[in-house]
RODO-2510 file (C-alpha; in nm, 4 decimals, decimal comma):
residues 388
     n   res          X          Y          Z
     1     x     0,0000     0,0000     0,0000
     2     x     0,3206     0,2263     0,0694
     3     x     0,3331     0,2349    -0,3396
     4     x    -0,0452     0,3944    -0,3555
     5     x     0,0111     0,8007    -0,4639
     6     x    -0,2746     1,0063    -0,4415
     7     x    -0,2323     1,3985    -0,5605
     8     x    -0,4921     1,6547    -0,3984
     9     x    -0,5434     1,9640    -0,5671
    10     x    -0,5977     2,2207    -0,3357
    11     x    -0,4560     2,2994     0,0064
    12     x    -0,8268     2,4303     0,1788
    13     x    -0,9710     2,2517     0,4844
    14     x    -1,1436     1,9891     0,2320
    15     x    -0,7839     1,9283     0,0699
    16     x    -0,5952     1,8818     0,3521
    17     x    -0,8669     1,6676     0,5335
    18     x    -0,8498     1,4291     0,2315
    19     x    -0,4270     1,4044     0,2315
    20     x    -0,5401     1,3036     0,6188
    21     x    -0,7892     1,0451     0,5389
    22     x    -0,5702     0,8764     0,2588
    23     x    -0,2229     0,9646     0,4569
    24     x    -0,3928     0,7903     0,7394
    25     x    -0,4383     0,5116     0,5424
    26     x    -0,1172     0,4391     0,4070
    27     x    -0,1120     0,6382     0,0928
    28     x     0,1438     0,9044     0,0086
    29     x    -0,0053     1,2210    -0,0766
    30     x     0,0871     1,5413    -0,2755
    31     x    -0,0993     1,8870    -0,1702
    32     x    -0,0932     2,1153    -0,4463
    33     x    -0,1970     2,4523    -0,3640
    34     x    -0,1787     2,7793    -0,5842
    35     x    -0,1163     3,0005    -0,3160
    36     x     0,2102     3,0991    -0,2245
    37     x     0,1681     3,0170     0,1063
    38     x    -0,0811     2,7057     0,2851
    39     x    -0,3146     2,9046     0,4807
    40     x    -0,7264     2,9757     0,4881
    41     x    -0,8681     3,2800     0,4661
    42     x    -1,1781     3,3649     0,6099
    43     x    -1,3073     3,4237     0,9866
    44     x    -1,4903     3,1622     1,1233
    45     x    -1,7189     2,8605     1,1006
    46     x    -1,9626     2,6516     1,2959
    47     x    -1,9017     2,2798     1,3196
    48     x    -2,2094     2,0675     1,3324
    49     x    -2,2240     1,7194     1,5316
    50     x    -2,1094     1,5599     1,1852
    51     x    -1,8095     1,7283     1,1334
    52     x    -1,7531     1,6829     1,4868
    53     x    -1,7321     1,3010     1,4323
    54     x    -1,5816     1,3382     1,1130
    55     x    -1,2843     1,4621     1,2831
    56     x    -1,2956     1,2212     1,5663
    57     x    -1,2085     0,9777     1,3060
    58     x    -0,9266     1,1761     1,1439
    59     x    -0,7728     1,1827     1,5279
    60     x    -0,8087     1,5406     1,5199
    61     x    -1,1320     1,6064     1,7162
    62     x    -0,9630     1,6732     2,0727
    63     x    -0,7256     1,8945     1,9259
    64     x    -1,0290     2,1026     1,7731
    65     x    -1,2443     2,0940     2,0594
    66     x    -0,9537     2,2908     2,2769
    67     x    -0,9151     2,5262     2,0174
    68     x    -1,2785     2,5828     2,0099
    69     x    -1,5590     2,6814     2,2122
    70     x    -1,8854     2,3886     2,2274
    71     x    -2,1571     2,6098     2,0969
    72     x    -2,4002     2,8172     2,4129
    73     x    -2,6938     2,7677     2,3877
    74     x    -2,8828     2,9676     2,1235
    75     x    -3,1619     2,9680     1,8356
    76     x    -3,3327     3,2312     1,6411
    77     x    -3,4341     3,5913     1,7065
    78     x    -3,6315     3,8601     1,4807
    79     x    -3,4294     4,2448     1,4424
    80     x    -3,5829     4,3295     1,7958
    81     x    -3,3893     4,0402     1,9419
    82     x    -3,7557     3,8103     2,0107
    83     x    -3,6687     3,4384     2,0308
    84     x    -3,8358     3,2538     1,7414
    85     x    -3,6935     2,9007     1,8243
    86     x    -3,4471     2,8079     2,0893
    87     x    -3,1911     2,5168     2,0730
    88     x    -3,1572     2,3264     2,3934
    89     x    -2,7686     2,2287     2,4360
    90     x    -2,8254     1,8929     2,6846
    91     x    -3,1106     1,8126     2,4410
    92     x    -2,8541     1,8314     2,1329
    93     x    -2,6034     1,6525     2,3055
    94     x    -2,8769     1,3345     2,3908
    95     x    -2,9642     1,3337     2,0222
    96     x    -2,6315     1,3538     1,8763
    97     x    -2,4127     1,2483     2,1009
    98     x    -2,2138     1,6363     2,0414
    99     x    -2,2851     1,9596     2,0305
   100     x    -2,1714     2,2264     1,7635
   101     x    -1,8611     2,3518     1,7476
   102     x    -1,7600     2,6462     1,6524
   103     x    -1,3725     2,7210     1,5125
   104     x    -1,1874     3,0151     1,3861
   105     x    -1,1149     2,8523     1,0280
   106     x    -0,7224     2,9363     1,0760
   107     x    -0,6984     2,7039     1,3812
   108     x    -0,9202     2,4071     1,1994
   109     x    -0,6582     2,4770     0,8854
   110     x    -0,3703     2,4826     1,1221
   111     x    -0,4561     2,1820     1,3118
   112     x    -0,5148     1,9579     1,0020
   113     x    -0,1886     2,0979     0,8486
   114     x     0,0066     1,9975     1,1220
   115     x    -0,0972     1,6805     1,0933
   116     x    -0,0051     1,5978     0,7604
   117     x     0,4218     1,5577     0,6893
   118     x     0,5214     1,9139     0,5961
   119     x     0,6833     1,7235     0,2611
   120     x     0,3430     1,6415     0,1171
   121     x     0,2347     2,0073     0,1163
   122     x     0,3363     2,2209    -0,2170
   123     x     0,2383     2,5832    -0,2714
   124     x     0,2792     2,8238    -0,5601
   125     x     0,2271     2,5202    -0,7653
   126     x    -0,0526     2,6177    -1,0402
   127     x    -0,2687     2,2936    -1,1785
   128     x    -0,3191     2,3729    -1,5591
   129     x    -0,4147     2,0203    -1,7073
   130     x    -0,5719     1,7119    -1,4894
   131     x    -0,6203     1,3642    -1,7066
   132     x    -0,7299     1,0022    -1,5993
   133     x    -0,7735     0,6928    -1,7726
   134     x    -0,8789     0,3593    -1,6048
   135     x    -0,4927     0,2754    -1,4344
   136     x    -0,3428     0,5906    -1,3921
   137     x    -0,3890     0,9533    -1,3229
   138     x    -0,1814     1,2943    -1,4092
   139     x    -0,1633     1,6420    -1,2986
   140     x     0,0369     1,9087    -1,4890
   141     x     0,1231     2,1793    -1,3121
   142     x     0,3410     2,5382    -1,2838
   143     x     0,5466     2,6074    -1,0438
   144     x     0,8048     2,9399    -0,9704
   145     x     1,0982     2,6924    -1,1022
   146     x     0,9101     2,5628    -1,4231
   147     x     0,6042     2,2993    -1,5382
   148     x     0,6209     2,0024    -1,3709
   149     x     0,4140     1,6688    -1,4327
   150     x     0,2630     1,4238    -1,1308
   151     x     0,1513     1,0818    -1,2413
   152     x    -0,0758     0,9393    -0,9467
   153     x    -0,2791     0,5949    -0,8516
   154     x    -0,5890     0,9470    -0,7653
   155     x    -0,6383     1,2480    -0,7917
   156     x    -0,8254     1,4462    -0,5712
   157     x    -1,0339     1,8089    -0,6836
   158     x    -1,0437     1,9897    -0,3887
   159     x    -0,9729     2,3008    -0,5665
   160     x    -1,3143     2,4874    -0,4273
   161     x    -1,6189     2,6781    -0,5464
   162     x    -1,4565     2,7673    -0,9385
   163     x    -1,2500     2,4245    -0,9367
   164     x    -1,0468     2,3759    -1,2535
   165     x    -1,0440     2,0232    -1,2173
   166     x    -1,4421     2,0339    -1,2498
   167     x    -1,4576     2,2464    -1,5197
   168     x    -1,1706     2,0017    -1,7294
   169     x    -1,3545     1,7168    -1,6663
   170     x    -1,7151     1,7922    -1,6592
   171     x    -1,7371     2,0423    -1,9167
   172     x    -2,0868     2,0355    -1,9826
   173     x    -2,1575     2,1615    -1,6245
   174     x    -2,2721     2,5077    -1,6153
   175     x    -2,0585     2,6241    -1,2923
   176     x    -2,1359     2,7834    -0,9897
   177     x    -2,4351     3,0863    -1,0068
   178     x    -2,5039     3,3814    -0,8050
   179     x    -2,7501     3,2450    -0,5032
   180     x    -2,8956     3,5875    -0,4560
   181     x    -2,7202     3,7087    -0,0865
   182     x    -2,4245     3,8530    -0,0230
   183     x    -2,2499     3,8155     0,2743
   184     x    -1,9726     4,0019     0,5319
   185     x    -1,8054     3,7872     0,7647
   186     x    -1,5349     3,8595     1,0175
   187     x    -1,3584     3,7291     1,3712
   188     x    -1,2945     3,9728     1,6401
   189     x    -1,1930     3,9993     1,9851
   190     x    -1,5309     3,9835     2,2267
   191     x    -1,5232     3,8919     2,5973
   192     x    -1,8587     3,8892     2,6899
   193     x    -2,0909     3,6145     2,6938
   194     x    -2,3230     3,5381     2,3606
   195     x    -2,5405     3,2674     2,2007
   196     x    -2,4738     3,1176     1,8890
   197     x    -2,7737     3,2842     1,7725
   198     x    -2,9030     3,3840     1,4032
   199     x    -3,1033     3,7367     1,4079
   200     x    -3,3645     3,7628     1,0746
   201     x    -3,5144     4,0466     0,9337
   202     x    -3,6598     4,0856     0,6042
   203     x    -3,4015     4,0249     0,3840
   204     x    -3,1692     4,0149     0,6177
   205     x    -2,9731     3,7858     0,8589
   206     x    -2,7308     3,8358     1,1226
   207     x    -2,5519     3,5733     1,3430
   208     x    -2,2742     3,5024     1,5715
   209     x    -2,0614     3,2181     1,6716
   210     x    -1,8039     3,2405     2,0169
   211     x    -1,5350     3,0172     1,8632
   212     x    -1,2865     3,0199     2,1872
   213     x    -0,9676     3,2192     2,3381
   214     x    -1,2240     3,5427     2,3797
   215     x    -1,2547     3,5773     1,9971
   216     x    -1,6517     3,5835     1,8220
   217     x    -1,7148     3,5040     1,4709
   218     x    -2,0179     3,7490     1,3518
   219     x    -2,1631     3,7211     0,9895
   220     x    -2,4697     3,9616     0,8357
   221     x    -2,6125     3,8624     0,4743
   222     x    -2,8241     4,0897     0,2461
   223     x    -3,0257     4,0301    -0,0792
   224     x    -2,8341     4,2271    -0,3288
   225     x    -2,7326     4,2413    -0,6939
   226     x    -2,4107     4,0683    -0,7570
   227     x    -2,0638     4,2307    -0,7404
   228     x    -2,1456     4,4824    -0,5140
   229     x    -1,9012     4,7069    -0,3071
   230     x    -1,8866     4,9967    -0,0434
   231     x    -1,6576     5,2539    -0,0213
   232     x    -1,6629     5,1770     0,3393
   233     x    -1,7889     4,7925     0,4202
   234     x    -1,8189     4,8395     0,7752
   235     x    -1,9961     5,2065     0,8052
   236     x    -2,2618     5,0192     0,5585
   237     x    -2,3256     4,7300     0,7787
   238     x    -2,3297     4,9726     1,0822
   239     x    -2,5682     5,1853     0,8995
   240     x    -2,7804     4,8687     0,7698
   241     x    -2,7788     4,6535     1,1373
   242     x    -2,7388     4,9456     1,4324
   243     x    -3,0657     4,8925     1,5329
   244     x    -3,1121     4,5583     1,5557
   245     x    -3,0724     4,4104     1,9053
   246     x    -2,8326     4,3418     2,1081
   247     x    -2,5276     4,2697     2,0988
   248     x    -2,5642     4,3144     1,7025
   249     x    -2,4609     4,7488     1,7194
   250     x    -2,1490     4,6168     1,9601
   251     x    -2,0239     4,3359     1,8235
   252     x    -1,9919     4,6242     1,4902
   253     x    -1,8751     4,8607     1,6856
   254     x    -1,5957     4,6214     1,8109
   255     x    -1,4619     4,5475     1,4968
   256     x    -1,1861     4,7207     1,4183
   257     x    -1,1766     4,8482     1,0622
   258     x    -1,0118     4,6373     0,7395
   259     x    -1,0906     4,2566     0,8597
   260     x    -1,4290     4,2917     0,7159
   261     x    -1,4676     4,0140     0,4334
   262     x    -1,7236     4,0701     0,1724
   263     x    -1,7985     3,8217    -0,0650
   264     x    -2,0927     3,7226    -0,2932
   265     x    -2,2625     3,3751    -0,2549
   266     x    -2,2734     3,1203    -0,5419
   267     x    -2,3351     2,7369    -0,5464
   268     x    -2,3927     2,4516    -0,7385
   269     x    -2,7614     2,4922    -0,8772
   270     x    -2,7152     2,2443    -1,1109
   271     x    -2,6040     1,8853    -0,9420
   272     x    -2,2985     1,7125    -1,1014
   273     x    -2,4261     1,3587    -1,2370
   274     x    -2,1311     1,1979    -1,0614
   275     x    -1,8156     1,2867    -0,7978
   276     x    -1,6233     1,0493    -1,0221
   277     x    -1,4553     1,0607    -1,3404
   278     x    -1,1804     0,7784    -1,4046
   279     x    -0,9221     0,8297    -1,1071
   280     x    -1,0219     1,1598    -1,0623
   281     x    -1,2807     1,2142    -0,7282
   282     x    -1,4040     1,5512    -0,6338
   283     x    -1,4369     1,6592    -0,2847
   284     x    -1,5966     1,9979    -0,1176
   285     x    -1,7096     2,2774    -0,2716
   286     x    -1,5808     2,1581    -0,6457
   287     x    -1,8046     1,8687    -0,5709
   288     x    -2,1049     2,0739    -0,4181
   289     x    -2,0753     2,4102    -0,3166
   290     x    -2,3603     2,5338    -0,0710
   291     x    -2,5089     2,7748     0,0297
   292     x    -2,4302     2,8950     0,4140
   293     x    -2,7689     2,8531     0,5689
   294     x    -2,7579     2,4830     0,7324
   295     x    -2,3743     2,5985     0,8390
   296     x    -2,2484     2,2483     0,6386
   297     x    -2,0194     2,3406     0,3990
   298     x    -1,7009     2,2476     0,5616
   299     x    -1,8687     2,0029     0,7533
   300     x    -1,9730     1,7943     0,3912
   301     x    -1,6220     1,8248     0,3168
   302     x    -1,4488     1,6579     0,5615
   303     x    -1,7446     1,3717     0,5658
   304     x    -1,6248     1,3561     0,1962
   305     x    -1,2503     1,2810     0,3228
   306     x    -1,3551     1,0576     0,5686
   307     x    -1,5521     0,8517     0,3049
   308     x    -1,2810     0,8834     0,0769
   309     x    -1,0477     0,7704     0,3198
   310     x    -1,2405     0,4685     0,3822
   311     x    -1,2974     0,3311     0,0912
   312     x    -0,9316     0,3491    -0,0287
   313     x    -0,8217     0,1815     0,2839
   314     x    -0,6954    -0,0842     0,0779
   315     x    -0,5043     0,1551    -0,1656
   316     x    -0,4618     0,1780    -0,5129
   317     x    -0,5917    -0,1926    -0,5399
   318     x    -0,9501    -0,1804    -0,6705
   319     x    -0,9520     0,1914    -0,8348
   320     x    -1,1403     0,3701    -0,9513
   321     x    -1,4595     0,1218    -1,0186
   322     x    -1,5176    -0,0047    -0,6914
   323     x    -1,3691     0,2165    -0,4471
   324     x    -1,4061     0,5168    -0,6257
   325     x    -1,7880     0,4195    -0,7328
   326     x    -1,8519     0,3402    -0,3399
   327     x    -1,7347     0,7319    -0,2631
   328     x    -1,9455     0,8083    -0,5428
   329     x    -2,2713     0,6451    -0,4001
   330     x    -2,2260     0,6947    -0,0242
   331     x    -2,1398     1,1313    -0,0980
   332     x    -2,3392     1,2392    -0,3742
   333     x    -2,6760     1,1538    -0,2427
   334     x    -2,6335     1,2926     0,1027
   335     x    -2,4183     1,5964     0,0365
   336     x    -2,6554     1,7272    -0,2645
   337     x    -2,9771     1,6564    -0,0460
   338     x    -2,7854     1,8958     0,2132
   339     x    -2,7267     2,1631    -0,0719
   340     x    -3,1166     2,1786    -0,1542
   341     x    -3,2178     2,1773     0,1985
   342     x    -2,9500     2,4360     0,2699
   343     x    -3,0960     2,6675    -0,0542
   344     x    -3,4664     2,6035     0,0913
   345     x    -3,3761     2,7244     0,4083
   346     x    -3,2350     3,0435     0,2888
   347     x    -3,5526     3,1459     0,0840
   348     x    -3,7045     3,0618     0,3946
   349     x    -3,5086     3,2340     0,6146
   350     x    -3,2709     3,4696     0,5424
   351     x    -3,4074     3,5302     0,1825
   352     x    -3,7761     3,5868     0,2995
   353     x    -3,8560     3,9860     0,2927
   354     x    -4,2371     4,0065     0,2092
   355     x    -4,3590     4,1330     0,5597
   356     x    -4,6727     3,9073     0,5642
   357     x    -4,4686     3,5676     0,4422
   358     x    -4,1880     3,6800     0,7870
   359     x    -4,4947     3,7389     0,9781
   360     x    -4,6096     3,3952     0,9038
   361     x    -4,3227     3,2067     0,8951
   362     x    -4,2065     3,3818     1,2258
   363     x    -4,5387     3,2968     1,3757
   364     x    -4,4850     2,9148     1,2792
   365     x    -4,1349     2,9029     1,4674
   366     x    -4,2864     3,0612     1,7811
   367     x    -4,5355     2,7458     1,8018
   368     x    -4,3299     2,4970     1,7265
   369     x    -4,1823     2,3236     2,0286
   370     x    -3,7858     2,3279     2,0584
   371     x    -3,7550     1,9643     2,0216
   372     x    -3,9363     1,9512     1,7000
   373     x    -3,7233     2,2049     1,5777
   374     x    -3,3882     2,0134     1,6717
   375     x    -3,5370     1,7015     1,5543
   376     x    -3,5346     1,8792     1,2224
   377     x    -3,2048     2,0325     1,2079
   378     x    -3,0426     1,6755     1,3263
   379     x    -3,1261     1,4938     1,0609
   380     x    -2,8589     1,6521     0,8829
   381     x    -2,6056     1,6592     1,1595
   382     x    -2,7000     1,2897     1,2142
   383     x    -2,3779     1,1081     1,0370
   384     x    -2,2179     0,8684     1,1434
   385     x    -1,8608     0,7817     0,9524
   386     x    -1,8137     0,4452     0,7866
   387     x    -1,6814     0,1636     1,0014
   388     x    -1,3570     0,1187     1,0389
***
C-alpha cells in the first residue's frame, strides 16, 4: 500500500482533510496549492455534530475541541432580538451524542496541516491540465521553477467553489451561479458572553458564533445584486444593522476596521451527475458548493474525506470502479440533499422579505416546540462515519 500516490489539488480545509484520510491510510499524498503560502482565509465557522465526528475519526477532534468553544446555547431571534426558536444544548447533546462547534477557520486549517508531513504540502504550484484513464492519473502543473508533471494511482479536486479540475472534466456543467445574498463575515476579539444565535429580518440575517480564546465570529447577509461594493464595508453594515438588538450594534462597533470580508454567494444549482470521473474524485465545494444557511459546507467536506479515506483503505488496489464508485454512491446523495435543503432554508429564512410571508413564517417558529425544531435540524447533523 506504501506504493499507492494520491495527488490533492488544493490545500483548503477539504484538501488537507483528504491528504489526512488517505495519509492515514497508508497512501502518500501530494498537496498542491496555488497560493504561495498554505493558509485559509476567512473568519470563522460553525461545526455541526457531523463534522464533529468526522474529525474524531481523522484523530483530530480533541485537538479542535480545545481550540474551540462547544456552541451556548442559542436559536433564532427577529431584528428586535424576540426568540423565534431556541436550541436546547443537553437536548442536542442526547440526540447527537455532540454539540456544535464552533472554530476560527485558521486554527481548523492549522490543526489539520500539522498533521499531515510538511513534505506532502506544495504551494505556488498552479494545476493547468488534470487527465485520468482507467490505471493511472496525471496532474500538470506550474510552479516558480518551471512545469512540472505528477503521475498518481488518484487524484483528488479539492480546488473549491470555481474548481479547474471540475470544469476540465465535466465540461458540460454550467458552474457555480449567483444564489442571490451577499455576505460580510469577520472574527474579532469579544469577551462577553453570547449565544450562537441567528437574528432575521426581512431580507436580512445576522448571526454570531463564540469560537474560543475570547474571539466571536459574527456574519450579516443581504439580498443584493451581484458584485457589489462599499466605499466603506463596515460604516454600511453599521448603517444597515445598528438597530437591531443586542449585541448586534457592539459586536460592529468592536470590529476594528479592514478585517471585514465581503464576498458574494454562489453554489452549485445544477447537481454534477457523478463525484467520479476515471481516477479523478471531487471533494468539497468543487463537488457541491452550498449555500451557508444549514452551516455544512465544511462540515460535507471533511465527511467527503472521511468517506474517501475509507474506501481506499486498501489503496490503489480496486480503483477507480469499486472504491471510487462506493465514494461516489455513499457522498453524492447525502451531500446534494444537504445543498437543496441548505438553498430552501435560505428562501425561507434569510431570503424571505415580504412582511406578511416573515410574519407567518415567524409565527410558525414561535409554536413549534424546541424539540421539534432540533429534531429537524439533526437529521442533517446525524452522520455517522463508515466503520472502520
Amino acid at each position: 500500500m506504501s506504493d499507492s500516490h494520491a495527488v490533492v489539488v488544493g490545500g483548503g480545509i477539504g484538501g488537507l482533510s483528504a491528504a489526512l484520510a488517505l495519509h492515514r491510510h497508508g497512501w502518500r499524498v501530494t498537496v498542491l496549492e496555488r497560493a504561495p503560502e498554505l493558509r485559509e482565509v476567512g473568519a470563522g465557522l460553525s461545526l455541526m455534530a457531523n463534522a464533529v465526528r468526522a474529525l474524531d475519526t481523522l484523530g483530530l477532534g480533541p485537538t479542535v475541541r480545545r481550540g474551540g468553544h462547544g456552541e451556548a446555547p442559542g436559536g433564532i431571534r427577529n431584528r428586535h432580538g424576540r426568540w423565534l426558536s431556541r436550541v436546547d444544548a443537553t437536548e442536542m447533546v442526547r440526540q447527537l451524542g455532540t454539540t456544535a462547534l464552533g472554530v476560527h477557520r485558521a486554527t481548523l486549517h492549522r490543526t489539520l496541516r500539522e498533521a499531515l508531513p510538511a513534505s506532502s504540502l506544495h504551494t505556488s504550484a498552479t494545476v493547468e491540465h488534470v487527465e485520468s484513464d482507467p490505471d493511472r492519473a496525471s496532474v500538470r502543473y506550474r510552479t516558480p521553477d518551471g512545469p512540472r508533471t505528477l503521475t498518481a494511482d488518484l487524484v483528488v479536486g479539492a480546488d473549491g467553489l470555481r474548481s479547474r479540475v471540475r470544469a476540465q472534466l465535466w465540461p458540460q456543467h454550467p458552474g457555480p451561479v449567483y444564489a442571490g445574498s451577499t455576505a460580510w463575515r469577520a472574527a474579532i476579539a469579544f469577551a462577553d458572553p453570547v449565544p450562537a444565535a441567528i437574528s432575521w429580518g426581512p431580507g436580512a440575517e445576522f448571526g454570531m458564533v463564540p469560537i474560543g480564546d475570547g474571539q466571536l465570529y459574527w456574519y450579516a447577509a443581504l439580498n443584493a445584486p451581484p458584485g457589489g461594493h462599499a466605499p466603506d464595508e463596515l460604516a454600511a453594515l453599521r448603517e444597515r444593522f445598528g438597530d437591531w438588538h443586542d449585541p448586534i450594534p457592539a459586536l460592529l462597533a468592536g470590529t476594528p476596521p479592514g478585517v471585514v470580508l465581503r464576498n458574494d454567494i454562489h453554489h452549485l444549482a445544477v447537481p454534477l451527475p457523478s463525484y467520479v470521473r476515471g481516477r479523478v474524485a471531487l471533494l468539497g465545494d468543487a463537488a457541491h458548493a452550498m449555500t451557508p444557511n444549514l452551516g455544512q459546507g465544511a462540515g460535507q467536506a471533511i465527511e467527503d474525506a472521511v468517506v474517501l479515506g475509507a474506501v481506499c483503505a486498501n489503496g490503489a488496489e480496486g480503483l477507480p470502479a469499486a472504491a471510487l464508485g462506493a465514494y461516489d454512491e455513499q457522498r453524492r446523495p447525502r451531500s446534494q440533499a444537504v445543498a437543496r435543503a441548505s438553498v430552501t432554508a435560505g428562501r425561507f429564512g434569510q431570503q424571505l422579505r415580504h412582511p406578511i410571508a416573515v410574519a407567518m413564517r415567524d409565527t410558525a417558529l414561535r409554536l413549534t416546540p424546541g424539540r421539534v425544531a432540533l429534531r429537524s435540524m439533526a437529521r442533517y447533523a446525524d452522520w455517522r462515519p463508515p466503520a472502520g
